[in-house]
N, C-alpha and C positions, 0 to 999 in steps of 0.2 A: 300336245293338246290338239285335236281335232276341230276344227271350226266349222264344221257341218259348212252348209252352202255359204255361198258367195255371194252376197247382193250383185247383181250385172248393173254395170252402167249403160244407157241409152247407144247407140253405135254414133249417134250425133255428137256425142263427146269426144274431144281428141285426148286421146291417153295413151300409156306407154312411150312405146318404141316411135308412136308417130308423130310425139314430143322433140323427141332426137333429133329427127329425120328434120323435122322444122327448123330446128335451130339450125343443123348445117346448113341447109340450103337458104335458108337466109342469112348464114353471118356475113357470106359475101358479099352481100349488100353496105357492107358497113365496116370493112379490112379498112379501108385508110382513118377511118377515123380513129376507130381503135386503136393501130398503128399510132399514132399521131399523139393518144395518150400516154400510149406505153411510153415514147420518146418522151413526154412534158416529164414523164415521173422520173424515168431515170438523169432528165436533169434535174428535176429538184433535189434527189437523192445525193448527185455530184459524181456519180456514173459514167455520166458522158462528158467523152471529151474528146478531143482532134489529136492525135498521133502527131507529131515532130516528123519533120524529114532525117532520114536514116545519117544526113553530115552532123544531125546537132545529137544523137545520141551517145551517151557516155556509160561508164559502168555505174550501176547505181541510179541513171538518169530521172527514174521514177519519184524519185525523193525530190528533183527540181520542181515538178509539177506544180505550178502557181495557176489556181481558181481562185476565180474574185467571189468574191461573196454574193453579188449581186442576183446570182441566178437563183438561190434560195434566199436571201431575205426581201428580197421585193414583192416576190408573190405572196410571203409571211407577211409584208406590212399590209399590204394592199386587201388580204382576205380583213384582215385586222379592221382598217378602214370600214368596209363594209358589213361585218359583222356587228357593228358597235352600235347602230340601230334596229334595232328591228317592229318590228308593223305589230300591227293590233289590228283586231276584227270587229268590221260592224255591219249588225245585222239592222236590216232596213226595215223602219216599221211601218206598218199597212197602213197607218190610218195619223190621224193624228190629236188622236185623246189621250191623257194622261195617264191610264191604264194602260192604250197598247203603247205606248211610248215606255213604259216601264216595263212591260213583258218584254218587249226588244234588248232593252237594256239588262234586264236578267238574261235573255239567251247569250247576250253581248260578255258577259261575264263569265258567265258558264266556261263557252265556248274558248274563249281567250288562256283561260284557268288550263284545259286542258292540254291546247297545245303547247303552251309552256312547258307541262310537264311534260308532253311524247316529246321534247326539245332534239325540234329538226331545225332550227334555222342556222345553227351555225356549220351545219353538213352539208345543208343545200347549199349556202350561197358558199364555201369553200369547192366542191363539184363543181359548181353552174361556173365559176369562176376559171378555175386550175384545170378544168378535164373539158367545162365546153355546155355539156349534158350529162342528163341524169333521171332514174324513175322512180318514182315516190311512189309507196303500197302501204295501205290503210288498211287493218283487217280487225276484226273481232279478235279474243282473244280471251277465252272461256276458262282457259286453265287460272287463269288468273282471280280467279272468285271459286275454285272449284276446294280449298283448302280455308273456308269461312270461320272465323271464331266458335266452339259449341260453346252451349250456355249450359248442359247442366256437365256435371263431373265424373265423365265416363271414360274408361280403357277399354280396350279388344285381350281378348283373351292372354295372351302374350302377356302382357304387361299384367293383370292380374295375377297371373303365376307365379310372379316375382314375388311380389307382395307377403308377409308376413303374414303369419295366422291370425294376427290379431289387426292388422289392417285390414286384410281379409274380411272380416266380422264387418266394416261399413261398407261393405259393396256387395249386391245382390245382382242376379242375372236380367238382362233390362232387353227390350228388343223397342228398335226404335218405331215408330207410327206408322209405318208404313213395312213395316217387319221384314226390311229386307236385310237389315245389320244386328247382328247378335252380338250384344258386348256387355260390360258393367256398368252399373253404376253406387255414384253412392246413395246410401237412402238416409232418412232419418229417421228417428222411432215409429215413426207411422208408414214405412216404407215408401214413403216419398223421394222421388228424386230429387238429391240439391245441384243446387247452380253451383260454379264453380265458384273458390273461394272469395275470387278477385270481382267477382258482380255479388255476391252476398251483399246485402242493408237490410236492419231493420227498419221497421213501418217509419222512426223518425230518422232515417237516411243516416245512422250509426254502419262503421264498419266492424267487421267481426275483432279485431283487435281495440276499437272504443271501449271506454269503459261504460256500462250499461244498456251493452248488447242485447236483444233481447229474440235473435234468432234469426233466420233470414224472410226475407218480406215478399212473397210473389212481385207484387207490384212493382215497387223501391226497384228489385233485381232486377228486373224483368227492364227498366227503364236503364239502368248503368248498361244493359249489357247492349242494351240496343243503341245507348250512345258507342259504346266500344264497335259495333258492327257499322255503324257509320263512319268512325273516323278510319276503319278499315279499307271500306270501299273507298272511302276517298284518298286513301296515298294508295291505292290497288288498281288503275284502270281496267276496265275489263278491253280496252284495245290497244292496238299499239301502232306505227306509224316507220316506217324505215326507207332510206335513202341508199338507192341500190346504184352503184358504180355502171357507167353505158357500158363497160365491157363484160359485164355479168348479165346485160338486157341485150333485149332486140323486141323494137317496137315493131308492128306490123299496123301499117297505115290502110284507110279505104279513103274513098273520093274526098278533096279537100283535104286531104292532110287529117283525116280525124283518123285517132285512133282506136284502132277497131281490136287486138287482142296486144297482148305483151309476153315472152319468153324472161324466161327469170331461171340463171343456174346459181346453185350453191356448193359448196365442199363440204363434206362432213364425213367424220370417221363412223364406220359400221355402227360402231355404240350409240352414237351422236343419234344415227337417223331411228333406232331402235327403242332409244330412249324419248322418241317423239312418235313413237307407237308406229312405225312403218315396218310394211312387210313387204319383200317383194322376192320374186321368184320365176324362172324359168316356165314351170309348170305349174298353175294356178290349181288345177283342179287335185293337185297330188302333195299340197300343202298336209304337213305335219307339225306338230310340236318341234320335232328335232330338225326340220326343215324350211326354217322361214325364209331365212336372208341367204342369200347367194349372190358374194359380192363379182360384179362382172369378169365374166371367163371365168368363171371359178367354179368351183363345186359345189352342191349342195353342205351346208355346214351346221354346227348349233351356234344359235342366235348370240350365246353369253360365252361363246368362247373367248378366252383370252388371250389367243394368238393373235401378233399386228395382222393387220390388214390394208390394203392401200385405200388412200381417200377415194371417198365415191360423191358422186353428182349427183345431185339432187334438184330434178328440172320440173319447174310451175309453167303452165299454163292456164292465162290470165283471158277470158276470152269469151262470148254471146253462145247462147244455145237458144235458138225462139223467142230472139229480144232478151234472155234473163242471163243475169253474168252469171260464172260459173268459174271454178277456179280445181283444175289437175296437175298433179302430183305423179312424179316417175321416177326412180332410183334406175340410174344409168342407162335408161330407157328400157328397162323389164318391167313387164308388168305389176303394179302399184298397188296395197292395200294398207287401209286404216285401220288399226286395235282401237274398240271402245275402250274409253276407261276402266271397266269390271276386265277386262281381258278376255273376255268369251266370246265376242261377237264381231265379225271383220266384211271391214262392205271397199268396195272401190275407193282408191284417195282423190277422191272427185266433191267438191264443195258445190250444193247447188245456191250461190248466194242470196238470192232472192227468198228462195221457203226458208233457207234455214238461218238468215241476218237480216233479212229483210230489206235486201241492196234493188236498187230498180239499175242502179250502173255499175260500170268497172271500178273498183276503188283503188283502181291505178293513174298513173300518169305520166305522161315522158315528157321534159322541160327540156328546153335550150337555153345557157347563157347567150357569150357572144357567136353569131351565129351569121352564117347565107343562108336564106331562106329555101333554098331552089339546086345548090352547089353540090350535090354530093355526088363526086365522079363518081361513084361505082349501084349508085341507087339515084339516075336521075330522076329530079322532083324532088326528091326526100330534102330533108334541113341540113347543113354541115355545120357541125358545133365545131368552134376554134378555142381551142384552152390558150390562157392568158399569154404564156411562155411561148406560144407554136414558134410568132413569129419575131421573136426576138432572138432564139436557139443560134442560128449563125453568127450574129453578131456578137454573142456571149460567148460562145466557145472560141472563136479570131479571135477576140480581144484577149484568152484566156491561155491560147497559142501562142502568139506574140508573145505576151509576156513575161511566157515563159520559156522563148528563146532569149530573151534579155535576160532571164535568169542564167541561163546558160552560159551566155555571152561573157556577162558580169561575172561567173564564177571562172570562167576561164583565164580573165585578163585581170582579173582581183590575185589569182592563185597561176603565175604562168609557168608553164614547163622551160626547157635549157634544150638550144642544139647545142651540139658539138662540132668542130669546125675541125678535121684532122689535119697536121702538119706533114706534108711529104719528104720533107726534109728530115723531120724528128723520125717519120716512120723506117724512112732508108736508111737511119744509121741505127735504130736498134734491130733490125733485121740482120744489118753486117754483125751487131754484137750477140748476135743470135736467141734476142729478148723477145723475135717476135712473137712465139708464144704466149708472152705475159700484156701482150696488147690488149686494150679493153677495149669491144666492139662499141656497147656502149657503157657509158657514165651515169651511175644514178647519183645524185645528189645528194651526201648524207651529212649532217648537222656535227662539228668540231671531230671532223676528220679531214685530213689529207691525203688526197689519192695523187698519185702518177698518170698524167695525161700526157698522152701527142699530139696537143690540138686546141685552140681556143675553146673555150666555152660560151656560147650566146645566147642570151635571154630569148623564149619565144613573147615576141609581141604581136597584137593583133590589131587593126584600125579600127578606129570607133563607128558606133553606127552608123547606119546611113538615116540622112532626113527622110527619107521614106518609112521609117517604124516609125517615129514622131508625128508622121502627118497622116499613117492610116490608123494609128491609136486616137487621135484626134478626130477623124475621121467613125469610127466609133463608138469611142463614147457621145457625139454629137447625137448619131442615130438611137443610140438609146438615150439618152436623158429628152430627145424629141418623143420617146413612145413612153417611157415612165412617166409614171404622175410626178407632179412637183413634191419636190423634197421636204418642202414646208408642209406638205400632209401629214406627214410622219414626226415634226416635233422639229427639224432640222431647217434650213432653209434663210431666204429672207423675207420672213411674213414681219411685218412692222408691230402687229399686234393681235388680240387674241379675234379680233373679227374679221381680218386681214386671213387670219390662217383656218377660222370657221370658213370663209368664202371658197380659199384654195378646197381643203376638205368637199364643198359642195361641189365644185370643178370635178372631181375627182370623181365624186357620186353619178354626178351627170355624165363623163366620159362612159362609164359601167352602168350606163341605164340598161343595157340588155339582161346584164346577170340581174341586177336587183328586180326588175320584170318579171322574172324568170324565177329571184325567189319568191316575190307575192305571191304568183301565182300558184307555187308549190304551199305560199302559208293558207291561203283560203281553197283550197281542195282538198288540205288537212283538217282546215276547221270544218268543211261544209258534209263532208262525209264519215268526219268524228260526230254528228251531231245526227247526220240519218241513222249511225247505227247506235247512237245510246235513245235514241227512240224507239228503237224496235229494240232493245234488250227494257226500256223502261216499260213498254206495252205489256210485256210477253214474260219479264222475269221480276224484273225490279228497280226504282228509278236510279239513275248513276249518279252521286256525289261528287264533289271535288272542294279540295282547297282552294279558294280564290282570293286575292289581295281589293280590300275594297278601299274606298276611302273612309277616313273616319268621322263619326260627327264628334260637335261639341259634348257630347254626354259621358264621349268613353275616350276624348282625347288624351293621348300619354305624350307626355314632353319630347319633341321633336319628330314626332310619327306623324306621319301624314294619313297610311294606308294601315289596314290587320289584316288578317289571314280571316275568313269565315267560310263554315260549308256553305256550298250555293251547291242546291237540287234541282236536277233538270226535269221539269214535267212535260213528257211528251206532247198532254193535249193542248200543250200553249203554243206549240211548235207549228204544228200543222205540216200541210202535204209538200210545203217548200222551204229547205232546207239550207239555202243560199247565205253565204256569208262574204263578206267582201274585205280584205287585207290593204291596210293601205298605211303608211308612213307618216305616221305623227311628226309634225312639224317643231321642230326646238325654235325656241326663242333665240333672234339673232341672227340663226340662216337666210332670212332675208330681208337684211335691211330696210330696203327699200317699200318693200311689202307692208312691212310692218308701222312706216311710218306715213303710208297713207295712209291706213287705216284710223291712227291715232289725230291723223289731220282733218280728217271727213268728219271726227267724233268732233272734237272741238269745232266743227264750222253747223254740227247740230244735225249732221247729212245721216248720222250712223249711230243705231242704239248704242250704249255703253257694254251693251253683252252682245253686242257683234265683234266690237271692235276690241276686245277683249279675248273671244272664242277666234277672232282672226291674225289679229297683231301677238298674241299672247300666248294662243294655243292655252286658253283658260277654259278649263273642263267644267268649273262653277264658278262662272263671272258675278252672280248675286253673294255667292257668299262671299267672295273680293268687294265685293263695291263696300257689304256690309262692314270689314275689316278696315278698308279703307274709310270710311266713316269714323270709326271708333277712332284708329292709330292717331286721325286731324284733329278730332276731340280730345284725346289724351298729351299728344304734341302738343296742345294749344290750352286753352279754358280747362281743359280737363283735369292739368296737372294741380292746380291748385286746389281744387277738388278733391282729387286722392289723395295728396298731402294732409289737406282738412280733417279728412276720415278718419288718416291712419295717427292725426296727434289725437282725435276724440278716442281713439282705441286704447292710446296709453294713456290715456289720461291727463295729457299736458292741454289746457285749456288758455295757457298763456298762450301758446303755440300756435292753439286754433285760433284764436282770435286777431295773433297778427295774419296767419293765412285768409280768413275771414275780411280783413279789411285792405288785404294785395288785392283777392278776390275783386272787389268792389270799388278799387282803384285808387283806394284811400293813400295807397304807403306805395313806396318802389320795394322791387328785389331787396334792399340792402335795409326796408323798415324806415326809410325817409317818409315822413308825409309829404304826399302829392303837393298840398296846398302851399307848402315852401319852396317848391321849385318852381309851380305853375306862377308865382306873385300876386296870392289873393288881395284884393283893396283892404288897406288900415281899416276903412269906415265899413267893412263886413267881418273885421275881426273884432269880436269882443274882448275888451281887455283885462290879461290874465290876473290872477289876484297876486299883490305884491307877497313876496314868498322870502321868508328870511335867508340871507346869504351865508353859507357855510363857509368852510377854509380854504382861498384860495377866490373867492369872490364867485364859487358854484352855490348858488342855489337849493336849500335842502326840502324835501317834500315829507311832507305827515303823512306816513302811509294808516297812522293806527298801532295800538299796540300791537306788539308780536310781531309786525309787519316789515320788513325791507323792500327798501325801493329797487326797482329795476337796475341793476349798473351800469347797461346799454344808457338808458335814458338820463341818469345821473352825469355820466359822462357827457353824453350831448348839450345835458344844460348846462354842466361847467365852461363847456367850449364855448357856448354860447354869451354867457354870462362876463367869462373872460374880454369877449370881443366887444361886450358892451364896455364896461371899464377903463378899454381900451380908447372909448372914444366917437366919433362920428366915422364910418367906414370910408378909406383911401379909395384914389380915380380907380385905381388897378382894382378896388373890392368892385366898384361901381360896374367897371366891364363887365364883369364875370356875373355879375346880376345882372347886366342888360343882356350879356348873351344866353341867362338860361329864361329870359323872359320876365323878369322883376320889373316892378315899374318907379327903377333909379335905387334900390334898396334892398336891404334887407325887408 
């Protein structure tokens, strides 16, 4: 195929071959640190290691080889540690009315929603951690919305042909609104086009297998389908976010350390870059159908052949053209072209980011963990990133040396060989008997056999070690367990208990303030340039959705859920022309003790609202609706319980029930249905006295409840008891006490 002209790029654009050219001559600005990764990686792999001197090797020796673990699970735990929080975004509101405080808070939402999803945090701070550095690249990503749900029910020809005669018969030839696609569709008796099965509703929101279907409903459809294109775009971003390794970059810095372009190379098979619509070729003006791709030194070839090919490089240029970022594409550094989607039309792989995303900056970035500011022998001024491992490398492979001459050692003197000691005497007289032939130079030792010797046989022993492997193994591990974190970070250790080992863990954090710097910084340059470009895709195409985890109210709470999933829509024009977002570390309860308990001191001394001291001691995101909780819990804990009790006996219907809760309530009766008035010692002369009540069996008391009627047996029982005691007499010193000590005055 032919592709007529060529779109030219500006000559202000750096493209091709003088892509290439960039990157060599800048990688060596940047060989040692590279270098430096390569090493962290092949030790974490277990690659590297220190060779034995040539007296300790043996046959097989390789197999002794003892590496300690240390050099790969410690940077395993320690990513671990720092991974296990991560930051949230907030967007700072302009003003402060209750409106843009909640526009904030929806962009706050939004924004947070996404980058969870492009989920980079646990790539950055594993990089920024184990290698040093790293550059983070944010870009649109159009293909991604280019495959949309259709709403009515239509094939391409192809797929028509298949079709049955009598399928056939529901589909007529359709050309879409803009009649640049010729295909099928279905119609219905009135040659109408239908929506596809799955959005079909009638007018009362019936689906076509309901019973009393009554056909499909513009409107009805028209609303499912467009919920269905919503929950599309929102598991769909239209951008994406990646974490490119320092030795795949090279930053190019201007005054101050800012960065002014970035170099970005990739691997990809011929297919790979082909299937990402790239064309590139020796001779641009002599492009053909049958001559697109020509993988370096090679020859002109077809594009879909299916003979291997070797991997090819694929080099971005990240970088300002007249203040406006701009971002080129090179295949092994030959000249670079992009295939539209339709595949007819090919212009330069040159993005101009600002007309065509709507970028005012680079939506790059290069980060440093632990880092010299200033250090980089071979690019002085530049940053020197140190990965976690650099400098502990020596002391991990000694130590892993060593101990694996002790292996050696140990299998020598565990397993020892036999000299032979020959006899001069035995050998001069079998030489007279003319046996010397049958002399054995040497003796191998073999298990319930006996051989003929001339000669002692003696054990090889060897002396034990010297204090010197003891005291530089001690020697060490000293230096590393000085540069590891404490053990007790990890679950191990002597943390006393679980705040003792929350404090270690913050230790830990605080040692690694660089990398975690370093990953904030990578989270809010994710959110703050996710948010410029879903505003120029919501201006210009359509607003972007997302899933977000909100809190839930009282209305839609489900047992045990705090948050739900809802779409939250980002409207551009709430946004405005600053797109700033700021990443920063939610605070857990606990991490700082002390923090926390001034806080709760200043509240009680009346210094500190109840929702400061709450949003600072507590890290409570709704202190009113706590306070309100806590209101209720006091009241239910306390006075309330009787209360609900009350309620729930009027619901059954026991009214006996309520009316002793009724009279707990009111202070009449204790817990156990005692009246108050018998323990408190009300005065004889305010008791009225009870009517004489004939005495049953046993000298209890029996009560006329009425026909039909039974008495209480609780209370029957208490009068017996009671009744008993009178008969008994005038009450003993010892009753007397126990009345004076619950307050009686001398009595019952």
């Amino acid at each position: 195929m032919n592709y007529g002209a060529i779109e030219r790029i500006t000559p202000r654009h750096v493209t091709g071959n003088q892509i290439r050219d960039i990157w060599m001559r800048r990688a060596k600005a940047f060989e040692s640190s590279r270098e430096a990764i390569k090493l962290c990686r092949r030790l974490y792999a277990g690659k590297l290691r220190l060779s034995l001197p040539d007296e300790f090797r043996l046959a097989n020796s390789e197999n002794l080889a003892i590496g300690m673990p240390q050099k790969t699970t410690l940077p395993l735990r320690l990513t671990a540690i720092l991974q296990q929080r991560q930051p949230r975004l907030r967007r700072e509101p302009t003003g402060t009315s209750p409106a843009v405080l909640n526009r904030a808070s929806r962009i706050e939402t939004w924004d947070n929603a996404v980058v969870e999803k492009l989920d980079i945090w646990n790539d950055s701070v594993d990089r920024l951690l184990n290698e040093g550095e790293c550059a983070v690249i944010v870009a649109p990503s159009a293909a991604h919305w280019e495959d949309l749900p259709d709403y009515l029910d239509v094939i391409d020809l192809e797929a028509y042909q298949k079709l049955s005669d009598s399928q056939k018969g529901t589909y007529k030839s359709y050309k879409s609104e803009n009649g640049q696609n010729h295909s099928y569709a279905r119609m219905d008796g009135d040659s109408k086009p239908l929506p596809k099965r799955v959005y079909q509703r009638d007018s009362a929101d019936r689906l076509p297998e309901d019973d009393g279907f009554t056909g499909s409903d513009d409107g009805t459809s028209a609303k499912a389908y467009r919920a269905e294109m919503q929950d599309f775009l929102a598991r769909t971003l239209p951008l994406t976010a990646r974490i490119v390794p320092a030795d795949d970059c090279i930053p190019i810095y201007g005054p101050g350390l800012k960065l002014e372009a970035l170099l970005v190379r990739s691997t990809f098979t011929r297919e790979q870059l082909i299937e990402r619509r790239y064309v590139w070729a020796n001779d641009p003006d002599g492009l053909t159908g049958n001559s697109l791709a020509i993988p370096a030194g090679g020859q002109p070839d077809n594009v879909y052949s299916s003979q291997p090919a070797a991997d090819l490089t694929l080099y971005e240029y990240w970088g300002y053209c007249n203040g406006k970022p701009y971002v080129a594409y090179s295949v092994e550094g030959l000249p670079t072209y992009k295939v539209d989607s339709s595949g007819e039309q090919m212009a330069d792989a040159v993005i101009d980011l600002y007309q065509e995303c709507g970028l005012s900056k680079l939506p790059v970035d290069y980060v440093y963990g632990q880092h010299f500011r200033g250090a980089n022998p071979d690019n002085p001024g530049a940053p020197l990133g140190i990965p976690f491992a650099l400098p502990l490398i020596g002391v991990l492979l000694h130590r892993d040396m060593i101990v694996t001459g002790v292996a050696v050692k140990t299998w020598m003197s565990g397993f020892p060989g036999y000299f032979f000691k020959p006899d001069l005497e035995l050998l001069q007289g079998a030489a007279g008997l003319g046996l010397e032939n049958n002399i054995k130079k040497e003796i191998k030792v073999v298990p319930l056999q006996a051989q003929p010797i001339y000669g002692d046989i003696v054990p090889a022993t060897s002396p034990p070690l010297g204090a010197e492997v003891g005291a530089i193994l001690n020697l060490l591990a000293n230096a590393l367990a000085e540069e590891a974190p404490n053990p007790a970070a990890f679950g191990s250790g002597d943390a006393n208990n679980a705040r003792e080992r929350a404090l270690i863990e913050d230790q830990v954090r605080g040692s690694m303030s660089q990398v975690l710097k370093g990953a904030l910084r990578i989270y809010s340059f994710v959110g703050s340039t996710a948010l410029e470009i879903a505003c120029y895709i919501g201006k210009t195409y359509r607003p972007v959705p997302v899933y977000a985890n909100v809190k839930v109210t009282e209305g839609d709470r489900k047992p045990n859920a705090k948050t739900k999933q809802q779409l939250v829509v980002l409207d551009p024009d709430l946004v405005g022309p600053v797109y700033d977002v700021e990443a920063y570390y939610p605070r857990e309860f606990g991490e700082n003790l002390a923090r926390s308990q001034m806080w709760i001191e200043s509240w009680k001394d009346g210094a500190t609202p109840f929702r400061e001291m709450r949003e600072q001691a507590f890290e409570d995101e709704s202190p009113e609706d706590t306070l309100a909780e806590l209101i209720v819990d006091k009241y239910i804990m306390g006075d309330g319980v009787a209360e609900i009790l009350e309620l729930a006996a009027q619901q059954v219907g026991d009214e006996q029930m309520a009316e002793k809760l009724r009279l707990k309530a009111q202070g009449q009766t204790t817990e156990s249905g005692t009246p108050t008035g018998m323990l408190d010692g009300v005065p004889p002369q305010q008791m009225a006295p009870p009517p004489a009540a004939p005495m049953g069996p046993g000298g209890a008391p029996t009560v006329d409840m009425g026909e039909g009627l039974v008495g209480n047996p609780g209370l029957s029982s208490m009068a017996g008891t009671i009744g008993a005691d009178m008969q008994a007499g005038a009450p003993t010193t010892s009753d007397q006490q126990n009345s004076a000590a619950r307050g009686a005055p001398g009595g019952y």
